[in-house]
FIFI-356952 format. One record per residue (C-alpha): residue in one letter; z, x, y. Coordinates in nm, 2 decimals, padded with zeros to 4 digits. Layout:
<atoms>
+-------+--------+--------+--------+
! lumse !      Z !      X !      Y !
+-------+--------+--------+--------+
!     a !      Z !      X !      Y !
...
+-------+--------+--------+--------+
</atoms>
This chain:
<atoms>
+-------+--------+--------+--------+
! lumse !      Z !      X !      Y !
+-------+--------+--------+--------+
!     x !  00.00 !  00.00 !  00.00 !
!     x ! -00.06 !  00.07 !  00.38 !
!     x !  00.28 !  00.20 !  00.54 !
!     x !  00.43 ! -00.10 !  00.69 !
!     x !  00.34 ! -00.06 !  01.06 !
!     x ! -00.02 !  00.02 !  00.97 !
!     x ! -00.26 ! -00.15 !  01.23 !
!     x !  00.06 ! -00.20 !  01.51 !
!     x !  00.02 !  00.06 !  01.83 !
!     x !  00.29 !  00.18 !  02.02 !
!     x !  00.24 !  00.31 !  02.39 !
!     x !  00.50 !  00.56 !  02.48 !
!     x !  00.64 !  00.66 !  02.84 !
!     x !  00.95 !  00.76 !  02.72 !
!     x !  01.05 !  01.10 !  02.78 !
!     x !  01.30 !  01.39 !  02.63 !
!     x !  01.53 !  01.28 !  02.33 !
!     x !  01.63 !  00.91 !  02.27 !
!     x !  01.25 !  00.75 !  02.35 !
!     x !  01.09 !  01.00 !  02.14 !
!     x !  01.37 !  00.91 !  01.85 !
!     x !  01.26 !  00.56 !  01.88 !
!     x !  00.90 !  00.62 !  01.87 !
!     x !  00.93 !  00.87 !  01.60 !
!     x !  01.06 !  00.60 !  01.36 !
!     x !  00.76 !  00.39 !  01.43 !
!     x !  00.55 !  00.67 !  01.34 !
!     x !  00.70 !  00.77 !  01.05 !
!     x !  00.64 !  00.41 !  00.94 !
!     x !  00.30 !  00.39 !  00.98 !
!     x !  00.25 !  00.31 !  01.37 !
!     x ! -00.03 !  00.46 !  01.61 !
!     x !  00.22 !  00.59 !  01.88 !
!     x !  00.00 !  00.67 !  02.21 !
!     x !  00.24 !  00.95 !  02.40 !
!     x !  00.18 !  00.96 !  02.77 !
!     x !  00.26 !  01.27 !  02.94 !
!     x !  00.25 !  01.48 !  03.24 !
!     x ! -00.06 !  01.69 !  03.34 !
!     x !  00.05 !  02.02 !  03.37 !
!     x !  00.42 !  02.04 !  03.21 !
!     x !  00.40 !  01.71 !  02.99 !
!     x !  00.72 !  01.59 !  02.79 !
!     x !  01.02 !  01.76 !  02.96 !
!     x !  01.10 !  01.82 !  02.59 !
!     x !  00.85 !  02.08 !  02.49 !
!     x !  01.02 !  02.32 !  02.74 !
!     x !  01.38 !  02.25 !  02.54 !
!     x !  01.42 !  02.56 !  02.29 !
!     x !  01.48 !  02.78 !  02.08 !
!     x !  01.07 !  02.80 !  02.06 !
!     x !  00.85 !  02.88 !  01.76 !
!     x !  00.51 !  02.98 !  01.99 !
!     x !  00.50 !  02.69 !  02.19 !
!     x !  00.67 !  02.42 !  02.03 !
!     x !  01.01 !  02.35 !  02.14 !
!     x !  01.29 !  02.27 !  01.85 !
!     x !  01.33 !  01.91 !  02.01 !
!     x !  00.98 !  01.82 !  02.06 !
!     x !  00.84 !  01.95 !  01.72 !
!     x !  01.11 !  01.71 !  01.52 !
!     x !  01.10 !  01.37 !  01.77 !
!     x !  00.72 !  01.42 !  01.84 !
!     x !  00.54 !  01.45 !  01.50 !
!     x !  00.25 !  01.21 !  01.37 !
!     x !  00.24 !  01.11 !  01.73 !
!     x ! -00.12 !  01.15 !  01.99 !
!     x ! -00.07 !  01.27 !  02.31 !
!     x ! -00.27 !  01.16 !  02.66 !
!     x ! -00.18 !  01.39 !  02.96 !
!     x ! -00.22 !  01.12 !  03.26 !
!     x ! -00.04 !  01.12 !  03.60 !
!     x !  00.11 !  00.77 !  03.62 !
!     x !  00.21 !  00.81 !  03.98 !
!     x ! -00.14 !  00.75 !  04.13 !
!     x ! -00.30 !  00.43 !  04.11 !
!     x ! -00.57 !  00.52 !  03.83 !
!     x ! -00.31 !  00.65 !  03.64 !
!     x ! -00.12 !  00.34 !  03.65 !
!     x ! -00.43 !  00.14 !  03.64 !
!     x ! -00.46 !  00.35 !  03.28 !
!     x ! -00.17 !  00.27 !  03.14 !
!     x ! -00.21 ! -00.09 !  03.21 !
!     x ! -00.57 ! -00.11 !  03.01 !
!     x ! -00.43 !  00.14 !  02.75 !
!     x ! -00.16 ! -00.14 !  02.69 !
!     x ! -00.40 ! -00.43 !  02.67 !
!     x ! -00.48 ! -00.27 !  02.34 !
!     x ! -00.11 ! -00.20 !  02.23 !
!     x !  00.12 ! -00.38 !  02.04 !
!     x !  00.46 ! -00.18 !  02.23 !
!     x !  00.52 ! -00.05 !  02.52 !
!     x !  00.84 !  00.23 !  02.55 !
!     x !  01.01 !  00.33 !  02.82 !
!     x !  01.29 !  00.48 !  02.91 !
!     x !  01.31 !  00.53 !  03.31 !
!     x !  01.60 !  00.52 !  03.49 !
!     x !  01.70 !  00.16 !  03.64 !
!     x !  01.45 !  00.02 !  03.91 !
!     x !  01.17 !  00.36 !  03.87 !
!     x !  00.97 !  00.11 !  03.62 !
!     x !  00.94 ! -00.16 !  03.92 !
!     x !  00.87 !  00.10 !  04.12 !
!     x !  00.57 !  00.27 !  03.93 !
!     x !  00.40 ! -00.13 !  03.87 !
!     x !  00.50 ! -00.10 !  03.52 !
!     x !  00.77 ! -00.31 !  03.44 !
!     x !  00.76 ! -00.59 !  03.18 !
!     x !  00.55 ! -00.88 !  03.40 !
!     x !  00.28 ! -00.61 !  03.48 !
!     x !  00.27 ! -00.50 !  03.15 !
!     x !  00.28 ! -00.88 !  02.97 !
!     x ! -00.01 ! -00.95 !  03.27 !
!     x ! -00.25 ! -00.74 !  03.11 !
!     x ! -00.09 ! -00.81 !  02.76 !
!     x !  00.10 ! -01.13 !  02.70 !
!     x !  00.26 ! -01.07 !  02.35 !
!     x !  00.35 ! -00.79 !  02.40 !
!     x !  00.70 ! -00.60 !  02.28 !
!     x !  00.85 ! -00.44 !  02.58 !
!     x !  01.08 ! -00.16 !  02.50 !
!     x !  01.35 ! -00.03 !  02.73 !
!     x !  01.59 !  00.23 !  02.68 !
!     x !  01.81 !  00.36 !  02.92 !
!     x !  02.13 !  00.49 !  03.00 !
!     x !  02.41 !  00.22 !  03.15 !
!     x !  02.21 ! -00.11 !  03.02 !
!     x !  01.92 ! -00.34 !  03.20 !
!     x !  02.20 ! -00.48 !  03.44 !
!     x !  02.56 ! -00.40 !  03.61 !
!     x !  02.68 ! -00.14 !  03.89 !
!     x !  02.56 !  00.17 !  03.72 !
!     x !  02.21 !  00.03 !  03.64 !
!     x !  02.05 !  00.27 !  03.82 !
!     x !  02.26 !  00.59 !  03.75 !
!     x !  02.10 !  00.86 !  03.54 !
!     x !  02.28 !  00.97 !  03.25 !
!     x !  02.26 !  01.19 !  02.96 !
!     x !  02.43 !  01.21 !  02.63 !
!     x !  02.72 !  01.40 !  02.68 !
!     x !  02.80 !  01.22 !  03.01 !
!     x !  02.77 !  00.88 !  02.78 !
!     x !  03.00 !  01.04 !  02.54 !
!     x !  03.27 !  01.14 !  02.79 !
!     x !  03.20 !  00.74 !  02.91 !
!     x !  03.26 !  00.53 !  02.61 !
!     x !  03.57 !  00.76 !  02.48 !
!     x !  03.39 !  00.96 !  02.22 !
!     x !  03.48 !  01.28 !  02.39 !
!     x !  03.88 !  01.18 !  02.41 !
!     x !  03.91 !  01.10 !  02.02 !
!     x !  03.68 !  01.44 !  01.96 !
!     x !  03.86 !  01.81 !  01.86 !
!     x !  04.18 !  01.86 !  01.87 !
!     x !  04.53 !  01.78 !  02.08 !
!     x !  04.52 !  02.13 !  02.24 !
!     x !  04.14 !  02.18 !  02.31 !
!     x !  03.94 !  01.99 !  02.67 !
!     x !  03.77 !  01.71 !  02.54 !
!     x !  03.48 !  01.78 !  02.33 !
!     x !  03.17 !  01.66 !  02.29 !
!     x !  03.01 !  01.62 !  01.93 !
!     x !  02.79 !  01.84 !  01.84 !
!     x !  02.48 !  01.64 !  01.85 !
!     x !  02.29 !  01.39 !  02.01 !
!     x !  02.48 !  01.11 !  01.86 !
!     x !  02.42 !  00.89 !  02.17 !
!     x !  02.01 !  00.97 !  02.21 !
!     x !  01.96 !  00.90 !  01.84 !
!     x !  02.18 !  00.65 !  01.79 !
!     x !  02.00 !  00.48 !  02.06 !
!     x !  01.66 !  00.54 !  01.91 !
!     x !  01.74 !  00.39 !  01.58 !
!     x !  01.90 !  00.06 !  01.76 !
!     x !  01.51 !  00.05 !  02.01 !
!     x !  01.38 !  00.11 !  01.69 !
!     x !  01.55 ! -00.16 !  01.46 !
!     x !  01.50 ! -00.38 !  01.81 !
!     x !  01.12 ! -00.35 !  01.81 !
!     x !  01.10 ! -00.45 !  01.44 !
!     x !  01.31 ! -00.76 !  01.54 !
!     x !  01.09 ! -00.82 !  01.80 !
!     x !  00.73 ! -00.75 !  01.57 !
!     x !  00.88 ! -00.96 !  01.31 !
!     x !  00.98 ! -01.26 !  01.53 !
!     x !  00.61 ! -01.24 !  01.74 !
!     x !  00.46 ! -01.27 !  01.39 !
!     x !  00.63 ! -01.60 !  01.33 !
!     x !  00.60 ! -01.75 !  01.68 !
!     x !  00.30 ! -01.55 !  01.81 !
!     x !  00.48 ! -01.45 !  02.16 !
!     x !  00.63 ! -01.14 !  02.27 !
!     x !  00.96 ! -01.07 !  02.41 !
!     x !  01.17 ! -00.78 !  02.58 !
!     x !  01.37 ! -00.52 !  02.39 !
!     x !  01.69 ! -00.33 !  02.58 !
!     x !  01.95 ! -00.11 !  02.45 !
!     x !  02.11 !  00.21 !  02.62 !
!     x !  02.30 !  00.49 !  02.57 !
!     x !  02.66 !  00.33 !  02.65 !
!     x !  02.63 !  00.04 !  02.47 !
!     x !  02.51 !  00.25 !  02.11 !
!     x !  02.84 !  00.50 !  02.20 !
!     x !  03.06 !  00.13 !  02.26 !
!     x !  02.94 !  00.06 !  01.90 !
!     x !  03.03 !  00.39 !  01.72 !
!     x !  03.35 !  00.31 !  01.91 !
!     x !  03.43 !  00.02 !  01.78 !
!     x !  03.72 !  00.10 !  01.52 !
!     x !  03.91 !  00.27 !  01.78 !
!     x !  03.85 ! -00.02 !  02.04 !
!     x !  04.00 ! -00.23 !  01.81 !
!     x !  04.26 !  00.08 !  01.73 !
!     x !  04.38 !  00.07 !  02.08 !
!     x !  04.44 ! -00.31 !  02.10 !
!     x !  04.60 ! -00.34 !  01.76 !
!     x !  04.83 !  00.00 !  01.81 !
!     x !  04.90 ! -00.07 !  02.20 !
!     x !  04.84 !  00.31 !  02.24 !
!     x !  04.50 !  00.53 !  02.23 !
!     x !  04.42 !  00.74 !  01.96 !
!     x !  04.43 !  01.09 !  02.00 !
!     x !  04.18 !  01.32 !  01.87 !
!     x !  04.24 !  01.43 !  01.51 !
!     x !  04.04 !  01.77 !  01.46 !
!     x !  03.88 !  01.65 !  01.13 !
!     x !  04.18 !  01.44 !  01.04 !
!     x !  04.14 !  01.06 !  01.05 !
!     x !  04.38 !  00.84 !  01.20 !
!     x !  04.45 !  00.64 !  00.87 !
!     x !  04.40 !  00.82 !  00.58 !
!     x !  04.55 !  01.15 !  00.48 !
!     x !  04.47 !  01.42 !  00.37 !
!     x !  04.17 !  01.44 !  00.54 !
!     x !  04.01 !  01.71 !  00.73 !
!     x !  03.82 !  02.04 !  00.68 !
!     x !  04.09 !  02.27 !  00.53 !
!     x !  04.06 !  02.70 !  00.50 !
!     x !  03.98 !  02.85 !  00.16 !
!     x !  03.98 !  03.19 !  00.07 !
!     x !  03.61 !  03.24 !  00.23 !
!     x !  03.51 !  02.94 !  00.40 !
!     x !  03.62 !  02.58 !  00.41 !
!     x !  03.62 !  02.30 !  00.25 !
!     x !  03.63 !  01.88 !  00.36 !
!     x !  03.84 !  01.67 !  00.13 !
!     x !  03.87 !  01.31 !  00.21 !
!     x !  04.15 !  01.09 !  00.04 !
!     x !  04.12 !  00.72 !  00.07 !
!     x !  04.36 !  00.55 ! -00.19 !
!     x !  04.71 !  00.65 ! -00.36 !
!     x !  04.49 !  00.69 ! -00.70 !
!     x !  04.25 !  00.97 ! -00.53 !
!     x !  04.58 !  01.14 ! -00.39 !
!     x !  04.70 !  01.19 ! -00.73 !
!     x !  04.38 !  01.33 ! -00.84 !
!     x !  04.37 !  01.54 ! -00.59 !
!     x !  04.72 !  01.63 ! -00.63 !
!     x !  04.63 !  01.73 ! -01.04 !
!     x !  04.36 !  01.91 ! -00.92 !
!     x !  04.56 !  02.18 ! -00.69 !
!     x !  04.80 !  02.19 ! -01.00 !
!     x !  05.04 !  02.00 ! -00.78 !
!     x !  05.10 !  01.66 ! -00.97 !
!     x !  05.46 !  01.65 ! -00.85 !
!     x !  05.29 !  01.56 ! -00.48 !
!     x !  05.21 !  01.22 ! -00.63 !
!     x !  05.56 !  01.12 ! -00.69 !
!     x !  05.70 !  01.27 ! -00.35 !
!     x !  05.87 !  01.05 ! -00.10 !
!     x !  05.69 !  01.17 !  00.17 !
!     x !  05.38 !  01.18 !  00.01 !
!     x !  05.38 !  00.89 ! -00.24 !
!     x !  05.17 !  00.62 ! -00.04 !
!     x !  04.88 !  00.65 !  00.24 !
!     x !  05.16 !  00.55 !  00.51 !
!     x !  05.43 !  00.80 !  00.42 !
!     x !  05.09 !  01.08 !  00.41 !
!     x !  04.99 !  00.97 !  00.74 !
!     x !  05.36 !  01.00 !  00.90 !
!     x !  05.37 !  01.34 !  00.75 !
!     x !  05.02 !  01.46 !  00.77 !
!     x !  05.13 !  01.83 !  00.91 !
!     x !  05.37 !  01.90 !  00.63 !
!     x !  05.08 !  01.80 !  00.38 !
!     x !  04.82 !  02.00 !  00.54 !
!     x !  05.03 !  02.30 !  00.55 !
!     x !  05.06 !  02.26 !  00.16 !
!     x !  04.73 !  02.20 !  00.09 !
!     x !  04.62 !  02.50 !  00.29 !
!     x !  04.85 !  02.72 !  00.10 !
!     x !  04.68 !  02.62 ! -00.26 !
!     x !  04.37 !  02.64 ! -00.13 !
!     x !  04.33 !  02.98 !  00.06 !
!     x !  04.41 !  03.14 ! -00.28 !
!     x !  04.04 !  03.11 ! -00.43 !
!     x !  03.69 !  03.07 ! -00.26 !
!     x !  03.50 !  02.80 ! -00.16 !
!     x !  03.27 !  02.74 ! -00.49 !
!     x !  03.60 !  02.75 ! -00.70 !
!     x !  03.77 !  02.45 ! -00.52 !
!     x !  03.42 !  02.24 ! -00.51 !
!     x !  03.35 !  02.28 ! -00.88 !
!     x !  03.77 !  02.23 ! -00.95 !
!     x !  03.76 !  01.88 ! -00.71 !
!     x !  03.44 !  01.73 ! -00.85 !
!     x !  03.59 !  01.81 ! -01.18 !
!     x !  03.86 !  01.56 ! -01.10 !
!     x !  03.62 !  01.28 ! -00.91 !
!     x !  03.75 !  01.42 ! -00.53 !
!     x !  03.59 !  01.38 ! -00.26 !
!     x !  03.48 !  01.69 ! -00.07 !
!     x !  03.25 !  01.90 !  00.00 !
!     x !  03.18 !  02.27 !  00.19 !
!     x !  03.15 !  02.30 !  00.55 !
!     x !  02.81 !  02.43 !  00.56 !
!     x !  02.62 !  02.60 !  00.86 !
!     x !  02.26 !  02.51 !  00.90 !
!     x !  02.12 !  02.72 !  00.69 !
!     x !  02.28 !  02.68 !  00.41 !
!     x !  02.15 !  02.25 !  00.46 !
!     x !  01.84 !  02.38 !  00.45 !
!     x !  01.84 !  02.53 !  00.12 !
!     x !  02.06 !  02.29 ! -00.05 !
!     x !  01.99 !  02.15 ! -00.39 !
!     x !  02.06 !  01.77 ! -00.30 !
!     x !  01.87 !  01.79 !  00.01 !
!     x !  01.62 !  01.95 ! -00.19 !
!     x !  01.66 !  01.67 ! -00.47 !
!     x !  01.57 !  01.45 ! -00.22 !
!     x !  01.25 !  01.58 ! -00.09 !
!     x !  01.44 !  01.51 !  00.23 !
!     x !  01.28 !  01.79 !  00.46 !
!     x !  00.87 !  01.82 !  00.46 !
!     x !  00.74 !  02.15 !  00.59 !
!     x !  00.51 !  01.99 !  00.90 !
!     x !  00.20 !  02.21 !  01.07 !
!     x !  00.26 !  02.36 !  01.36 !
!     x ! -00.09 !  02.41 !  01.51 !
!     x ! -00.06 !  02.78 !  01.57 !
!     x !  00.26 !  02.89 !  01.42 !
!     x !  00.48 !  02.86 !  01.11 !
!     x !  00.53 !  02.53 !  00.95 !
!     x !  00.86 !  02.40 !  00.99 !
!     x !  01.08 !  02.17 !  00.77 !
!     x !  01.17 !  01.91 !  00.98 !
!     x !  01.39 !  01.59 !  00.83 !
!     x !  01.23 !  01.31 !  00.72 !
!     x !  01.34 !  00.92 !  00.78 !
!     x !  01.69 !  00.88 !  00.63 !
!     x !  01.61 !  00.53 !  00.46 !
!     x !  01.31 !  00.47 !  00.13 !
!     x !  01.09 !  00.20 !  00.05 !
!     x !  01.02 !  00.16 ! -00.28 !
!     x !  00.62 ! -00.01 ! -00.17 !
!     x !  00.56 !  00.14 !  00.18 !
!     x !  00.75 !  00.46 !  00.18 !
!     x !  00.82 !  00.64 !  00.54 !
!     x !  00.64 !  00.94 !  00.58 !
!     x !  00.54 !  01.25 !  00.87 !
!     x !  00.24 !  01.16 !  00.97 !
!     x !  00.12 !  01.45 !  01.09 !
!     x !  00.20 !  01.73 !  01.29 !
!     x !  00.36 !  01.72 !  01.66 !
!     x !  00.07 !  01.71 !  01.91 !
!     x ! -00.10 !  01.94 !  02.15 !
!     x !  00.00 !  01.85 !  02.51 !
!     x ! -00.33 !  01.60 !  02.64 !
!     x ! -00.51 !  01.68 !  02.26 !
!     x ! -00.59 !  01.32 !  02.21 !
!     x ! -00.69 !  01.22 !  02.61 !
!     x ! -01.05 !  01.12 !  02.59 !
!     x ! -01.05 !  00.93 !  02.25 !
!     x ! -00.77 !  00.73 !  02.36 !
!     x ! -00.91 !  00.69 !  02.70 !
!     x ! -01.23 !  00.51 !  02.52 !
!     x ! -01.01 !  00.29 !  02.25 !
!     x ! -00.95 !  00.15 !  02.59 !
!     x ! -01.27 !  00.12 !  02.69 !
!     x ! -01.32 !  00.41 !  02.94 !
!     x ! -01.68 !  00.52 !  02.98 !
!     x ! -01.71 !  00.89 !  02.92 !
!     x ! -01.83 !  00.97 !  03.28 !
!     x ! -01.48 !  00.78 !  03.41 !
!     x ! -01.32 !  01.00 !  03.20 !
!     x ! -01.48 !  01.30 !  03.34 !
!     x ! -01.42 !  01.15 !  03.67 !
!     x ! -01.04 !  01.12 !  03.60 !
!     x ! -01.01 !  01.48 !  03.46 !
!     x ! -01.18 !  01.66 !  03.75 !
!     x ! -00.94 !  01.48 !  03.98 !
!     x ! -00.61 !  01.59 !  03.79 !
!     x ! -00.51 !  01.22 !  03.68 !
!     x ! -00.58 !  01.32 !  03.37 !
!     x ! -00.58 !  01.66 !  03.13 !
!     x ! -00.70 !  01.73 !  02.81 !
!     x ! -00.57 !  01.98 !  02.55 !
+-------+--------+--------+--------+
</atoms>
């Protein structure tokens, strides 16, 4: 079978890390996903590193299957473009800052004038409404906003951010799962409709145990390291040449855990006996468990905890992910051209169809590679195009 957006086209203004995450879904499932850059630089992406040549780290993984038409949409036939580009588009992405898509003539009753069922996509930072509408923002920032950052390392660190874009992708997925929504319910009603989600409201989601922490406690939570709030043990602990995650969530695992370390006498302790008692005396049961454990490497403990049905497993660096022999099982990373340079693995989709699997589509694309045949899908006669290249609306690769 076809992959299952096969025949849908996607028109893409969105720009560095959350828009591209989005689009790259649709991609990945099959959709033609028109990118629409700036002549000259293009995505603000490609210039985020490290580099292999000239592909940035960022742009090579959210940018891949995807063609890319270098076109100035500040002037008025670069506008004018984008609104005859749509007319033959199923989506249309953005992800401006409040007001700039009014501002450009390319908010969603422009776009639905040229194109009436159409799927307009918006992501952006603070939400399509409310004071800080118009306020740029960035993951980090969104992170620090919606309490991720004051639950994140530990009691005697500044607040933290997490390590990666947990805001920007999480976002894509939701404008993602949004635009299905939207495809699906257009196919039974035959109209289109408008698609928002931001950055705030994705991190209010992943917040939403501790929300509900806060009202049910009457106190915040506190970060934990990699300790949980109600379970114990839990969190990354030191062996003898690494370390090592092991996760407890019932009385049963904590005495299989406790065999394990070749400390059954845990399992009948007061202070230990039951998840509550654990969790009032979490520090006194780390300490223990640390003590066991920096004795013997790594390997010995894994092999020793799965052995006993325990869940853990290493703290692994990058590298070591990328040679692992479950990722590997999985077929989860393809090795993807990179016109000009070393292939790269890059991770594919995190979800299988059993008919109409995900899959890269192809490689990331050249900055303006696919201007002119995108240019005449929309119906552009090849001396306009010449016309709009000489004058620096548009740029081919």
């Amino acid at each position: 079978m076809p992959p299952v957006l096969s025949g849908i086209r996607v028109l893409d203004l969105s720009t560095i890390v959350a828009g591209p995450a989005a689009s790259m879904i649709l991609a990945d499932l099959g959709a033609d996903v028109i990118k629409v850059e700036r002549p000259g630089s293009g995505d603000d992406g490609r210039a985020m590193g490290p580099h292999r040549g000239p592909w940035g780290a960022y742009f090579a993984v959210l940018n891949r299957g995807k063609r890319s038409i270098a076109l100035d949409i500040g002037t008025p036939a670069g506008r004018d473009a984008v609104l005859r580009i749509a007319a033959t588009c199923d989506v249309f992405l953005e992800n401006f800052r409040g007001g700039k898509a009014a501002a450009l003539g390319l908010d969603e009753p422009a776009l639905r004038a040229r194109k009436p069922d159409i799927i307009y996509a918006s992501l952006s930072a603070y939400g399509p409404q409310g004071p800080d509408y118009p306020r740029p923002g960035y993951d980090a920032i969104l992170q620090a906003r919606t309490g991720i950052m004051s639950i994140t390392g530990t009691g005697e660190s500044a607040p933290i951010r997490a390590g990666v874009s947990i805001l920007d992708m999480g976002a894509g997925v939701w404008a993602a799962l949004g635009v299905l929504a939207a495809l699906l319910a257009r196919q039974r009603s035959g109209a289109g409709q408008r698609v928002d989600t931001s950055l705030l409201e994705t991190g209010l989601m992943l917040m939403s145990y501790h929300l509900v922490y806060r009202q049910f406690a009457g106190v915040n939570p506190k970060p934990q390291g990699s300790r949980h709030t109600a379970f114990a043990p839990y969190g990354a602990y030191p062996a003898a040449d690494g370390a090592i995650m092991i996760g407890i969530s019932s009385d049963k695992a904590f005495r299989r855990l406790s065999a394990a370390l070749g400390k059954p006498e845990w399992a009948v302790d007061p202070r230990f006996r039951t998840n509550p008692d654990r969790v009032r005396n979490t520090d006194e049961l780390d300490r223990s468990i640390s003590e066991v454990l920096a004795s013997h490497p790594v390997s010995h403990w894994t092999a020793l905890l799965n052995r006993y049905d325990v869940a853990n497993d290493p703290v692994q660096t990058p590298g070591q992910v990328l040679t692992d022999p479950q990722v590997a099982a999985l077929g989860q990373l393809e090795l993807v051209e990179l016109i000009g340079q070393q292939n790269a693995l890059l991770p594919r989709l995190p979800v299988r169809l059993s008919a109409t699997p995900p899959s890269i589509q192809g490689p990331p694309p050249e900055m303006g590679r696919h201007t002119r045949a995108i240019l005449r899908e929309a119906g552009y006669p090849d001396a306009e195009i010449d016309a709009l290249v000489q004058s620096g609306v548009c740029q081919t690769a």
